[in-house]
C-alpha positions as CSV (number, residue, x, y, z in Angstrom):
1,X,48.2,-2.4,0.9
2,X,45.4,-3.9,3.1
3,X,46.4,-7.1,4.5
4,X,42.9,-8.5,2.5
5,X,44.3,-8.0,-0.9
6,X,47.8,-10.2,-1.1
7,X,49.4,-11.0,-4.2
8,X,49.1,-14.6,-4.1
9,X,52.4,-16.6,-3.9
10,X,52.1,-18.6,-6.8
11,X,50.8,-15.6,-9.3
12,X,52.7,-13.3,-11.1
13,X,51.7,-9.7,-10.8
14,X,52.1,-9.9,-14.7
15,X,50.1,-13.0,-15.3
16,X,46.6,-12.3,-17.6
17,X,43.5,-13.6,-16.7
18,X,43.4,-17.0,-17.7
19,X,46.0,-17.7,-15.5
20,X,44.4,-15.8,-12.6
21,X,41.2,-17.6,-12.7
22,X,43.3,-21.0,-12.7
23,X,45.0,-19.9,-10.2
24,X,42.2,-18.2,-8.1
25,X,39.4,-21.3,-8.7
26,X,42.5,-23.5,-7.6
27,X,42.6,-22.1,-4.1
28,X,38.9,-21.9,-3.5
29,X,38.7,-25.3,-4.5
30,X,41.6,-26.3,-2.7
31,X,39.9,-25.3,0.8
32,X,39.5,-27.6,3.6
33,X,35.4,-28.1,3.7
34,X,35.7,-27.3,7.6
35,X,37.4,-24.2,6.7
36,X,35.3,-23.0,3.7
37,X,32.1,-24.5,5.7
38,X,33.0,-21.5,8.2
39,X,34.1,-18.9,5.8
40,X,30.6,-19.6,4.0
41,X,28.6,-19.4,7.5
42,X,30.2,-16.2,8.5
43,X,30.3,-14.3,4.6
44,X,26.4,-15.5,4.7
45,X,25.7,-13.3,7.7
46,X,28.1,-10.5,6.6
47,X,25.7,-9.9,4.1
48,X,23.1,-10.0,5.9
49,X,23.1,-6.1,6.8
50,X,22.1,-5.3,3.0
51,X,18.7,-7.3,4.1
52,X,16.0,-4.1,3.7
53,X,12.5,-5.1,4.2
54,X,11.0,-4.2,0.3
55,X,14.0,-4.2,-0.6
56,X,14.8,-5.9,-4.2
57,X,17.9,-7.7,-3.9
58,X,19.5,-10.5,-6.6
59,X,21.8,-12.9,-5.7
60,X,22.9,-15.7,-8.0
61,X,22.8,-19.4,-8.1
62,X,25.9,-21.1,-7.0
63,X,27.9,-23.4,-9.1
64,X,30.7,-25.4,-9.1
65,X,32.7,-24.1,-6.2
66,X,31.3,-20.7,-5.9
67,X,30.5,-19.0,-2.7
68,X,27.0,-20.3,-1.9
69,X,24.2,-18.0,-0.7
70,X,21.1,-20.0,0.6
71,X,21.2,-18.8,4.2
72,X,21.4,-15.3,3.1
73,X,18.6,-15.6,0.5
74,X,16.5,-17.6,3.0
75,X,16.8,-14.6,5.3
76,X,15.9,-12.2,2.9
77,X,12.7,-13.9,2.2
78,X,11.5,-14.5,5.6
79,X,12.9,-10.5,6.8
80,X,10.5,-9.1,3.4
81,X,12.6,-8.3,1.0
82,X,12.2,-9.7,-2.6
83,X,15.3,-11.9,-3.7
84,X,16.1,-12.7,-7.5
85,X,17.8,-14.7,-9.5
86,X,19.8,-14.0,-12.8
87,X,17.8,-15.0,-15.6
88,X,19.8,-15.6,-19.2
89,X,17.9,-14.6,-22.7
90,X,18.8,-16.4,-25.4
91,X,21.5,-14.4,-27.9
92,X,22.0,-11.5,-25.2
93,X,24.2,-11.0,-22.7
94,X,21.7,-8.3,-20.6
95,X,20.5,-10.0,-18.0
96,X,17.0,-9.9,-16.8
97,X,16.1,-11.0,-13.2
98,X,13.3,-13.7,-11.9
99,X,11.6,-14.2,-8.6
100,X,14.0,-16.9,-6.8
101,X,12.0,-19.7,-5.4
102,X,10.8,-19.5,-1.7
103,X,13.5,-21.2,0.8
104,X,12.3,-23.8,3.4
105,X,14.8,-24.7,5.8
106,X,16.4,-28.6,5.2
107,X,14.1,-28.9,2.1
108,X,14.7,-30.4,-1.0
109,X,18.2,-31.3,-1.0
110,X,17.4,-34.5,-2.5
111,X,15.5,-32.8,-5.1
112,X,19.1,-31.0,-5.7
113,X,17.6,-27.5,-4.5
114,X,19.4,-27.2,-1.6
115,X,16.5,-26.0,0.6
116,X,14.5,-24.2,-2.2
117,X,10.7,-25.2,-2.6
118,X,9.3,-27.2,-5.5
119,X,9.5,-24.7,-8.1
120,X,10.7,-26.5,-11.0
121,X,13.1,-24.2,-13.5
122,X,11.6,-22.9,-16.8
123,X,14.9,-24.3,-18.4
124,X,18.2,-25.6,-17.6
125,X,21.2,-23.3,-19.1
126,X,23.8,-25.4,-19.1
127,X,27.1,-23.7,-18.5
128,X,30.8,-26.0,-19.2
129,X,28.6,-29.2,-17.7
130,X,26.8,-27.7,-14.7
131,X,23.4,-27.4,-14.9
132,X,22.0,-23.7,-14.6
133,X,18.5,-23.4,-13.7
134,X,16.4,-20.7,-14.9
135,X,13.2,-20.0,-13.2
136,X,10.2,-18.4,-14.4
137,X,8.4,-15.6,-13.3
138,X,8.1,-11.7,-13.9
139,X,11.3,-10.3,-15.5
140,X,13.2,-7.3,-14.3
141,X,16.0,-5.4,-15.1
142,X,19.0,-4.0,-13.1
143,X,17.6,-0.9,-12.9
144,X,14.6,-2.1,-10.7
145,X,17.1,-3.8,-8.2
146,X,18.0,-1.9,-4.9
147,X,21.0,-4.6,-4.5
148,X,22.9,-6.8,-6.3
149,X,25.6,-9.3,-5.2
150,X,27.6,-10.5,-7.6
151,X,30.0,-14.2,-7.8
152,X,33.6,-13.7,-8.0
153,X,36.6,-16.1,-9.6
154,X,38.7,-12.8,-8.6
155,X,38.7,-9.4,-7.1
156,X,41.0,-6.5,-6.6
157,X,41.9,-3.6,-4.2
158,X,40.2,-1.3,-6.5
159,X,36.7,-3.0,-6.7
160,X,37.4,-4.7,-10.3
161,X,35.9,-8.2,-10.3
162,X,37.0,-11.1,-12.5
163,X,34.5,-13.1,-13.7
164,X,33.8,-16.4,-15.4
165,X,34.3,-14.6,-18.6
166,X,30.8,-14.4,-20.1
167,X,30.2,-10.6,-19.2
168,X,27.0,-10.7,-18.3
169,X,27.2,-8.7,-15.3
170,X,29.4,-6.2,-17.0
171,X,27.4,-5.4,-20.0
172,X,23.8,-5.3,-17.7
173,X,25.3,-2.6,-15.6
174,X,26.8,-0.4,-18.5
175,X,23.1,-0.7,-20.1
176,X,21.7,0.8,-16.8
177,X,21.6,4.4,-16.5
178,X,24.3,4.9,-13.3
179,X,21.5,7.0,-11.1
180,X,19.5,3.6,-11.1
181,X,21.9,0.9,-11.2
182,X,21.8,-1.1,-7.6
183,X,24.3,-1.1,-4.9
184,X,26.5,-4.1,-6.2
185,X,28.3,-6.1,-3.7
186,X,30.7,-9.2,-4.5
187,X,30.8,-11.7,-2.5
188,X,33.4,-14.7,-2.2
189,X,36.7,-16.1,-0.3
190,X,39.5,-14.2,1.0
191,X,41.2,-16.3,-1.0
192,X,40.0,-14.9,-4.2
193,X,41.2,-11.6,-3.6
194,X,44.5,-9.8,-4.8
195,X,46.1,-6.3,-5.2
196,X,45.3,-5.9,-9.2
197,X,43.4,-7.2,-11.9
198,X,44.5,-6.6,-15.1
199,X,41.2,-4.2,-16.1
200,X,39.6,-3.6,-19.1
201,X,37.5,-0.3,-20.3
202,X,34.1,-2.1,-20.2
203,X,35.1,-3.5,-16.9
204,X,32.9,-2.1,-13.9
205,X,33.9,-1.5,-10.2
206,X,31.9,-2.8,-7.3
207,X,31.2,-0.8,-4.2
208,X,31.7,-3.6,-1.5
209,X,33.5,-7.3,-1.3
210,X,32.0,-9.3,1.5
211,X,34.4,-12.2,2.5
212,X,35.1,-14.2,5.5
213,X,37.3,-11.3,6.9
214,X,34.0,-8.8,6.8
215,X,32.7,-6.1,4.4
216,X,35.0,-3.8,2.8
217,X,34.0,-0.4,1.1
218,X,36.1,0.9,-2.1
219,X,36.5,4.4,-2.5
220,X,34.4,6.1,-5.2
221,X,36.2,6.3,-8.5
């Protein structure tokens, strides 16, 4: 088993998934801010190598403790590729995508942006009590999307990613036809990762994880 994908100490290897995304959202949380501060600086540029001038790629909006990707969606933008942001319909769970807002370096964090421009969001989603913004703009589907990177609460050696438990992600890329689904890549903390996942049918495999510890490629089912 690859060193990346440890069984966590204080997780059975029988436990379902409400316990693993306790578990799992425990240790990302529990990270020493220098520590995740680096993890986050060096997962950022991992991604970096998807960048693709023209290129469509979505990314998400952060929340809670997630893996944040500003620097990597700031490069995008300024190397010409088109970055987007998930964007919720109301009584659906296929996801269209929406323009994300241009990135200024060291603007707007005040404003709670975080370095994105004065776009104001079409709506706020509001998700446990975080605040979701959803931005306006021309809507896309998966299937017009070169890449997508996906958040994580969990992933596996087998590509199977745990999510917050909406399925959003899942049921977009069943609706795409496989031939023009995107590359999808998930991206979070070492620490998120373990050797299985209890899987579901629906459930869909990634191709890539980026963490901290670099890029790694599952094998084709």
């Amino acid at each position: 088993m690859n060193a990346l994908f440890r069984q966590p100490e204080n997780l059975s290897p029988q436990a379902g998934k409400r316990e693993i995304r306790r578990t799992l959202r425990l240790a990302r949380q529990r990270q020493p801010e220098n520590q995740r501060r680096a993890a986050e600086r060096r997962i950022n540029n991992e991604l970096k190598r998807f960048i693709k001038r023209g290129k469509r790629i979505a990314v998400y909006w952060a929340i809670g403790s997630e893996l944040r990707l500003d620097d990597f969606a700031r490069s995008a933008q300024q190397r010409g590729a088109q970055v987007y942001l998930p964007y919720i319909a109301p009584r659906s769970l296929k996801l269209w995508f929406t323009p994300h807002p241009i990135m200024r370096t060291g603007s707007l964090k005040a404003a709670g942006f975080n370095g994105v421009k004065t776009a104001q969001p079409e709506r706020q989603r509001r998700r446990s009590q975080i605040q979701v913004p959803q931005f306006r703009g021309d809507k896309i589907r998966a299937k017009s999307l070169n890449i997508m990177v996906l958040p994580i609460v969990g992933i596996d050696a087998q590509g199977y990613r745990l999510g917050q438990g909406g399925g959003y992600y899942d049921c977009t890329l069943a609706a795409t036809p496989r031939s023009l689904c995107p590359q999808t890549v998930a991206a979070g903390f070492a620490c998120q990762s373990l050797p299985q996942l209890p899987a579901q049918r629906h459930d869909i495999r990634v191709q890539y994880f980026a963490s901290e510890r670099g890029v790694w490629r599952f094998k084709a089912a």
